[in-house]
N, C-alpha and C positions, 0 to 999 in steps of 0.2 A: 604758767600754762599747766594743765593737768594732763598728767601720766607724765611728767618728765621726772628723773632721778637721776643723783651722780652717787657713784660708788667709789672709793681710793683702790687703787690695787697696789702692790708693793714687788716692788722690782730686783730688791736685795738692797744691798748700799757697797759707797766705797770709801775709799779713805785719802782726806784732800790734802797732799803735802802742806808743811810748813810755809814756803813759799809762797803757797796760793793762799791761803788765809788770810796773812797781813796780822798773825798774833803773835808769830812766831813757834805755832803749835801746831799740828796737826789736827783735822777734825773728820769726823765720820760723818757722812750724811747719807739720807736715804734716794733713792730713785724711787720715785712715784707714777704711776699711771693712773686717769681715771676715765672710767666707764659711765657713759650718757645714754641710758636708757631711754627711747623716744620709740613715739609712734611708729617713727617712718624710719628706723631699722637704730640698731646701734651703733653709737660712735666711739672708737675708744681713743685719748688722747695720751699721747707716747705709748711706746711698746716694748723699754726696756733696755738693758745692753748689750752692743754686739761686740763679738769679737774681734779685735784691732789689735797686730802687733805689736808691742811693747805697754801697750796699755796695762796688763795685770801688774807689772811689777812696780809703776808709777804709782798705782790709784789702787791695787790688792783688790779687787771688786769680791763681793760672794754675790753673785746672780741668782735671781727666780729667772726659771724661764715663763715667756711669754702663757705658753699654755697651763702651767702652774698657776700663773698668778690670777688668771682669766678664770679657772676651776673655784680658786678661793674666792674669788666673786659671785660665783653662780653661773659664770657664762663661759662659753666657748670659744674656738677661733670660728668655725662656721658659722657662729651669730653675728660677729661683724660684719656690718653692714659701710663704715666710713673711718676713715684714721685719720687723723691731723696729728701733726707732731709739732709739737711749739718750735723745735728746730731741729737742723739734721744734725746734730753732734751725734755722735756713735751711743751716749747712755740715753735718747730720744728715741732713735729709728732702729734700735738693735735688734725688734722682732718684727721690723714690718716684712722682712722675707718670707716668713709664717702666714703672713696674709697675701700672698700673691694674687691678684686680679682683683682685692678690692681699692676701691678710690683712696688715693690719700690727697691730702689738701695741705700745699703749702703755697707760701709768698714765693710771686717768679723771682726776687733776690736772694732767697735763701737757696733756691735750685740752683740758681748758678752760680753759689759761692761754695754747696757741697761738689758739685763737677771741677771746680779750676782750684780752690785751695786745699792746701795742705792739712788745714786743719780739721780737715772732715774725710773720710772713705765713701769714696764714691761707692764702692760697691755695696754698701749697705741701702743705701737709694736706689741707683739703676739696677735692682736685684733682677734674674726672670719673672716675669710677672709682674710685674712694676709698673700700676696704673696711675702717673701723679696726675693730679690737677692742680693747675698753674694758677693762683691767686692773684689779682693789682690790686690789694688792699682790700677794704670790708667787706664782706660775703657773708648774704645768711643761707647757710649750707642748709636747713633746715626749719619749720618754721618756729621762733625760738629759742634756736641754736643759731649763733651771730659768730663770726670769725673778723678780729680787728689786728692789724700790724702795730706791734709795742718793740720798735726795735731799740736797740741798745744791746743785750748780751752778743748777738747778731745782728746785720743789717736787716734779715729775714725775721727775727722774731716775730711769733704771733700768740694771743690771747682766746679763748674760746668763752663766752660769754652764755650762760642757760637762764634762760627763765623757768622756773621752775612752781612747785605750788606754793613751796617756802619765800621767794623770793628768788631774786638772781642769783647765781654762783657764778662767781669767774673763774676762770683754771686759768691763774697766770703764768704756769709753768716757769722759766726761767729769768722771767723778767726783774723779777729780784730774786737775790742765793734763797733770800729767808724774809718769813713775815716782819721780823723786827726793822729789815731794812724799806718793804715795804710801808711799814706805818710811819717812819721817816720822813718819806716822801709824800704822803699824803696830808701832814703835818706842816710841813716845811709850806707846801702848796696852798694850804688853806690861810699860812701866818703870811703867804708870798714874802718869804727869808732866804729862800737860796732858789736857783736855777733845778727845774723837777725835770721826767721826761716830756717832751712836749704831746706825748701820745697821753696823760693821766688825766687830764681833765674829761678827754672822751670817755675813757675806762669809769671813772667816778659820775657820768654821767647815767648810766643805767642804774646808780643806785644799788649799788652792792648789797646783800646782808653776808655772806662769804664770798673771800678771796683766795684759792688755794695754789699751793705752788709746787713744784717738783722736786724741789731738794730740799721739803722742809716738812716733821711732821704739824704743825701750826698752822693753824686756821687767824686769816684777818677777820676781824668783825668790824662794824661800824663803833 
């Protein structure tokens, strides 16, 4: 589709203990946002990290804030026009308070698992201003602009798909840490040798030519 673009914004990074890894090593990864420039307004997917108790001394984050990172793009907070957050963990939705009263779009299972579990801060969702839209699964928010549930890191996960002049891009956000893990699975799936997510076939249905993700600087190609 013409006039559509996605831009990467950069959120800062943190640093993933040993434990969470599985190397035995500590790794650094970045937080990623990106920006979908469309006719019918902008959409930026994630917004960064928010502030959460004990979180700095876990994960040591260095933060871009939100409006930082939006400048280095070219754009502003008053130019968003739509937010999707692949999911509400605190390094997703950590500037959607910056954007009070515009729409955010999530999975109704992701809303009710940042409200009742521990694992997420509500108050980084229910902020003032706080316009969610409730998603049951695929939505094209936009024409072009397609929203599909890839759960697995969450019940709620979700994928934002562009068609673009290039081809499609999917902003897979958290669906895999990293592309290597994603080319795994789409390998694994094509040899049918192991159990994939049962949401990839959809995903690889649109024909990818990029796949981008949120904790990885790595582009999937075909």
């Amino acid at each position: 589709m013409r006039n559509i673009t996605v831009r990467r914004l950069g959120y800062g990074y943190f640093v993933r203990p040993p434990e969470e890894t599985g190397t035995g090593s500590p790794r650094v990864e970045p937080t990623l946002g990106y920006l979908i420039d469309h006719p019918g307004g902008q959409i930026l997917v994630d917004t960064g990290m928010g502030q959460v108790p004990g979180v700095d001394a876990h994960y040591r984050p260095r933060r871009v804030p939100l409006a930082e990172a939006l400048t280095a793009a070219g754009s502003r907070t008053d130019q968003i026009g739509y937010v999707v957050n692949c999911h509400l963990h605190f390094d997703h939705c950590g500037g959607n308070a910056d954007l009070a009263g515009t729409p955010v779009f999530t999975q109704r299972p992701e809303l009710t698992l940042a409200r009742t579990s521990d694992e997420y801060l509500a108050s980084l969702v229910d902020h003032p201003g706080a316009v969610l839209q409730e998603l049951d699964g695929e939505t094209e928010i936009l024409p072009g602009v397609v929203i599909i549930p890839t759960p697995g890191h969450t019940a709620g996960h979700q994928s934002v798909i562009v068609t673009t002049p290039d081809g499609t891009l999917i902003v897979a956000g958290q669906s895999h840490d990293h592309a290597t893990a994603f080319t795994g699975d789409v390998l694994a799936h094509r040899a049918g040798i192991a159990p994939t997510p049962a949401w990839l076939d959809r995903l690889l249905s649109f024909d990818p030519r990029r796949v981008v993700f949120a904790h990885d600087n790595a582009v999937w190609t075909p």
